[in-house]
C-alpha positions as CSV (number, residue, x, y, z in Angstrom):
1,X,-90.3,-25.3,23.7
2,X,-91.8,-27.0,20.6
3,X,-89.6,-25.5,18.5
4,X,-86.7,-26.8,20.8
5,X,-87.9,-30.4,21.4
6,X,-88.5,-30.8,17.9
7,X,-84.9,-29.6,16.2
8,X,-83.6,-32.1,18.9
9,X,-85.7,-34.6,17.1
10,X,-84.7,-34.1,13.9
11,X,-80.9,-34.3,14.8
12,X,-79.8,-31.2,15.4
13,X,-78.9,-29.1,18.9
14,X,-78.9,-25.2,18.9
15,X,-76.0,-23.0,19.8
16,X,-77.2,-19.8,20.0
17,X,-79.2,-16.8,18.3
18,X,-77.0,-15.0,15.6
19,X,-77.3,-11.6,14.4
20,X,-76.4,-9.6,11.4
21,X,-77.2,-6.1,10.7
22,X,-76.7,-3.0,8.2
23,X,-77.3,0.4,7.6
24,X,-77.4,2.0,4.0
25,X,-78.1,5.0,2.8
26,X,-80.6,4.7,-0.2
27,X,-79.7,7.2,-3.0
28,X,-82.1,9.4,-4.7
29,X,-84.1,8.3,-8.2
30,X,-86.4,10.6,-10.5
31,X,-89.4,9.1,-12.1
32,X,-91.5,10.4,-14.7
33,X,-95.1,11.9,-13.4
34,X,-97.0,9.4,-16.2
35,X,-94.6,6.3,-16.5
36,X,-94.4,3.2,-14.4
37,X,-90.8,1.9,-13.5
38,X,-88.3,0.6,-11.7
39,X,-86.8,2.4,-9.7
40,X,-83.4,0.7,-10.1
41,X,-81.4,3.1,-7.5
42,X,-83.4,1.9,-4.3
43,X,-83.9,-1.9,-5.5
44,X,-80.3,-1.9,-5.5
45,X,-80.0,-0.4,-2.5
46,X,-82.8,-2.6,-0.9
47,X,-81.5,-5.6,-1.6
48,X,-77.3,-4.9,-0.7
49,X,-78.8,-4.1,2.7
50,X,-80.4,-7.4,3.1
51,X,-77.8,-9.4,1.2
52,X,-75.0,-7.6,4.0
53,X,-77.3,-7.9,7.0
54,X,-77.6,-11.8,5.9
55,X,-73.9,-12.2,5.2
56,X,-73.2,-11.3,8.5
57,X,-75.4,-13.4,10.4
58,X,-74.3,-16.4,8.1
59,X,-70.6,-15.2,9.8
60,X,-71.6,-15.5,13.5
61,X,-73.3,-18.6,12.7
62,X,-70.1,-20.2,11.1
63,X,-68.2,-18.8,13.9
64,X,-70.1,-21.6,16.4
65,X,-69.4,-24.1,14.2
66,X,-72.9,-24.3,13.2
67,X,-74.7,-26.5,10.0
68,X,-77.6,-23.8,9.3
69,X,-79.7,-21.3,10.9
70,X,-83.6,-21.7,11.3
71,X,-86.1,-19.4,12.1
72,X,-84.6,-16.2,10.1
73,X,-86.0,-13.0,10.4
74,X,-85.4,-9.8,8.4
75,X,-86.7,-6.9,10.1
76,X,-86.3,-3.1,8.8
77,X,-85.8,-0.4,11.1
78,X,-86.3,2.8,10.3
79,X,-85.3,6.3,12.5
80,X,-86.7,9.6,12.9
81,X,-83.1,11.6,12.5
82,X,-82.1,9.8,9.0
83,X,-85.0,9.8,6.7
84,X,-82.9,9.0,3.6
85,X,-80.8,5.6,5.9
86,X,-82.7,2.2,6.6
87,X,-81.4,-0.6,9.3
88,X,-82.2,-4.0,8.2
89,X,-81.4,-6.9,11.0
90,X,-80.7,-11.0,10.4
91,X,-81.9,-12.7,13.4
92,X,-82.0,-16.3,13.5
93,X,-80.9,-19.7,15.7
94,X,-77.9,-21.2,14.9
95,X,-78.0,-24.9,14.7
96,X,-75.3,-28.1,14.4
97,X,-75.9,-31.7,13.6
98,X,-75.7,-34.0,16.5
99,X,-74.5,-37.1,14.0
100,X,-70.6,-35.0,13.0
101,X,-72.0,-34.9,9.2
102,X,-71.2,-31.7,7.5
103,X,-74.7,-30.3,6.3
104,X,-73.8,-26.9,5.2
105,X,-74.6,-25.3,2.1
106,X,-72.7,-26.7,-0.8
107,X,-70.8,-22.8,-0.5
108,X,-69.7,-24.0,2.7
109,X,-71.7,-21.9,4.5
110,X,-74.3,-22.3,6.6
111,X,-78.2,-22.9,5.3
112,X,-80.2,-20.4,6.4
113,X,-84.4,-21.0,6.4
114,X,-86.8,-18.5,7.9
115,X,-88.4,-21.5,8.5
116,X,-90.1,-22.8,12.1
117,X,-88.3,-25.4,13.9
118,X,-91.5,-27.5,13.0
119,X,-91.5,-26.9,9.5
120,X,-87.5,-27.6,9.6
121,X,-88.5,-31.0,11.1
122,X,-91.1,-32.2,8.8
123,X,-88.8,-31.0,5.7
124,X,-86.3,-33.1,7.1
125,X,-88.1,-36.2,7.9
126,X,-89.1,-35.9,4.1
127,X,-85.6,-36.3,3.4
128,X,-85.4,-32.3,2.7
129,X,-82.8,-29.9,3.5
130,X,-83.1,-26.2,3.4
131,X,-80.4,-24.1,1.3
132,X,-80.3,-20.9,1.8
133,X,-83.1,-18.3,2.3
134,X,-83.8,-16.7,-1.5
135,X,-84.8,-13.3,-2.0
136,X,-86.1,-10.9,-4.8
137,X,-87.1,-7.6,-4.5
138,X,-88.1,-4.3,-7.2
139,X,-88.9,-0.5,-5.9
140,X,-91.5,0.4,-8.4
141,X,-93.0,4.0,-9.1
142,X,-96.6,3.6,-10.1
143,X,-98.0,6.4,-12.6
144,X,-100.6,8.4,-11.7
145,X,-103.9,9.0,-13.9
146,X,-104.5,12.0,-16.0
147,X,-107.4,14.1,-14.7
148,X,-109.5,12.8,-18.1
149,X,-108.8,9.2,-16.6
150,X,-110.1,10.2,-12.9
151,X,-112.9,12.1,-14.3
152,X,-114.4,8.9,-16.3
153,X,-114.4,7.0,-13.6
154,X,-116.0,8.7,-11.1
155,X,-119.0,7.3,-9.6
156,X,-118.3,3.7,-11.5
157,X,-116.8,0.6,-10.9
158,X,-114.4,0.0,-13.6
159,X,-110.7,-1.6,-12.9
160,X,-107.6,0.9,-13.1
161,X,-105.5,-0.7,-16.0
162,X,-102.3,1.1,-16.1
163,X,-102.1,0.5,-11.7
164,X,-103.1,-2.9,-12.4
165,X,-100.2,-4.2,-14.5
166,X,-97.5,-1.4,-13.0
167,X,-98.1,-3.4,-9.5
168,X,-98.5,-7.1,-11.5
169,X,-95.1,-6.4,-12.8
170,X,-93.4,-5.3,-10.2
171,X,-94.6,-8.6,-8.2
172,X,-93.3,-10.5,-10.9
173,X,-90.2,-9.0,-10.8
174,X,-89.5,-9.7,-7.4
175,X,-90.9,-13.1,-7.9
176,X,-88.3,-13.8,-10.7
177,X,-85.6,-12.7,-8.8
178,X,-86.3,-14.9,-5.7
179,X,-86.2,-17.9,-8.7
180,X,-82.8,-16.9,-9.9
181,X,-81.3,-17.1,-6.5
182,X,-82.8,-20.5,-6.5
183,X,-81.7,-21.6,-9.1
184,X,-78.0,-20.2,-8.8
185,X,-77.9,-22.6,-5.8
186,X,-78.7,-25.7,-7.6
187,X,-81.7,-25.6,-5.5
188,X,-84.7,-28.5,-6.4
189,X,-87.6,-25.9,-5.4
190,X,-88.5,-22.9,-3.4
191,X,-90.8,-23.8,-0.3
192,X,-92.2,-21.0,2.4
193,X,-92.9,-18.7,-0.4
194,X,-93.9,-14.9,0.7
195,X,-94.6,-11.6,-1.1
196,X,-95.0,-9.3,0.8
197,X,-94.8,-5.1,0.6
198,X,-93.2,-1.9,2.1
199,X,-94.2,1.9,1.1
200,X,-91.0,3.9,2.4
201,X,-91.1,5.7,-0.3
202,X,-93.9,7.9,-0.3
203,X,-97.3,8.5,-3.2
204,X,-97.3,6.1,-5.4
205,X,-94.1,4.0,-5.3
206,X,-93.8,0.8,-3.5
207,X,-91.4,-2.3,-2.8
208,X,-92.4,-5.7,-3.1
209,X,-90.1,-8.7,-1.5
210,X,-90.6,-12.2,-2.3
211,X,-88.5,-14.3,0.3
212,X,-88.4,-18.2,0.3
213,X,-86.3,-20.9,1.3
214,X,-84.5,-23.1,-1.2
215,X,-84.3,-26.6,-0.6
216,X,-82.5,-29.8,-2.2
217,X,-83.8,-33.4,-1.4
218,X,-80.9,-35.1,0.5
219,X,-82.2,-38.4,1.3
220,X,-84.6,-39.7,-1.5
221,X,-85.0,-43.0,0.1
222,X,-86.4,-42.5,3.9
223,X,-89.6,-43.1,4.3
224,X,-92.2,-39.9,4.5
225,X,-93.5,-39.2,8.0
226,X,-97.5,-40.1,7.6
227,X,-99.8,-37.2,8.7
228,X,-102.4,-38.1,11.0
229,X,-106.0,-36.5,12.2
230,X,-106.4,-35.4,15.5
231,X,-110.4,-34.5,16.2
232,X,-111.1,-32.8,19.5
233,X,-113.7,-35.2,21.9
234,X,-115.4,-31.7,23.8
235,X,-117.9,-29.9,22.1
């Protein structure tokens, strides 16, 4: 209901939830026993199943007529009967100005923001519009540790160097990528930042995904909302 009331507020009406989906088989990439990499094979995978679940959604969406869609979600789904094939699924609301402006992306297609309905209100009563939701993402196989390594550390506390940096990098790859899209949109910052991770690929490899939403400032001159400090009166 809050989510609802508040959209209204802001200027915009919903038209209904959109959905976009994929299924991808993920091809198959060695990695050395010692080394830390990318595995470029299922990054690229990863992130074409995304992109195409996204696209898809974004299609629905512009089939209603719709400015943007709030509230994205990108969910994996994984089955029993195809261990090597991955589902990922766009869900969000697709929403439409109620003052006849066009506020799409400047692509001409809709914004999407995995944003609330109350963050999308107070970015736009900051004069803030959400561009598109930005994503990076790197599959990274993380080396394991001779058996002199292991050995020396038994019993201590000591840091482990080499998974350390292998899992620093990877998070800064992700983390670069997510900028890039960004930045290919023209985009004044990245709000809503998230990394988060996903181990479908077994000992010692991992993906990390840094999703955001980019934003431009539309309206510089209307006048921020002032926040103000509710205290409870019960004990």
């Amino acid at each position: 209901m809050n989510e609802f009331v508040l959209l209204g507020d802001a200027g915009f009406e919903p038209l209904g939830m959109v959905l976009g989906s994929s299924v991808y088989h993920v091809g198959l990439q060695s990695a050395g026993w010692k080394v830390s990499q990318e595995l470029g094979t299922q990054t690229q995978a990863m992130y074409s199943v995304r992109e195409l679940a996204m696209g898809r959604m974004e299609a629905e969406a512009a089939q209603l007529g719709a400015d943007g869609v709030v509230g994205v979600s990108l969910r994996p789904m994984n089955y029993n009967f195809f261990s090597d094939v991955i589902e990922f699924i766009a869900v969000g609301t697709a929403v439409r100005a109620t003052d006849g402006k066009n506020y799409r992306a400047p692509n001409g297609k809709p914004f999407t923001t995995p944003l609330s309905g109350q963050d999308f209100w107070t970015l736009w009563q900051h004069g803030w519009l959400p561009r598109r939701l930005v994503l990076g993402n790197c599959v990274y196989h993380v080396a394991h540790q001779s058996l002199r390594q292991t050995l020396s550390q038994v019993g201590q506390n000591a840091e482990l160097p080499q998974f350390t940096q292998a899992l620093y990098d990877a998070r800064e790859l992700a983390m670069a990528r997510m900028q890039y899209e960004g930045q290919q949109l023209g985009a004044d910052g990245i709000v809503g930042t998230v990394v988060d991770d996903h181990r479908y690929w077994g000992e010692h490899a991992v993906e990390f995904v840094a999703v955001g939403t980019a934003v431009s400032r539309i309206r510089p001159d209307v006048s921020p909302v002032k926040p103000g400090l509710t205290l409870p009166l019960s004990g």
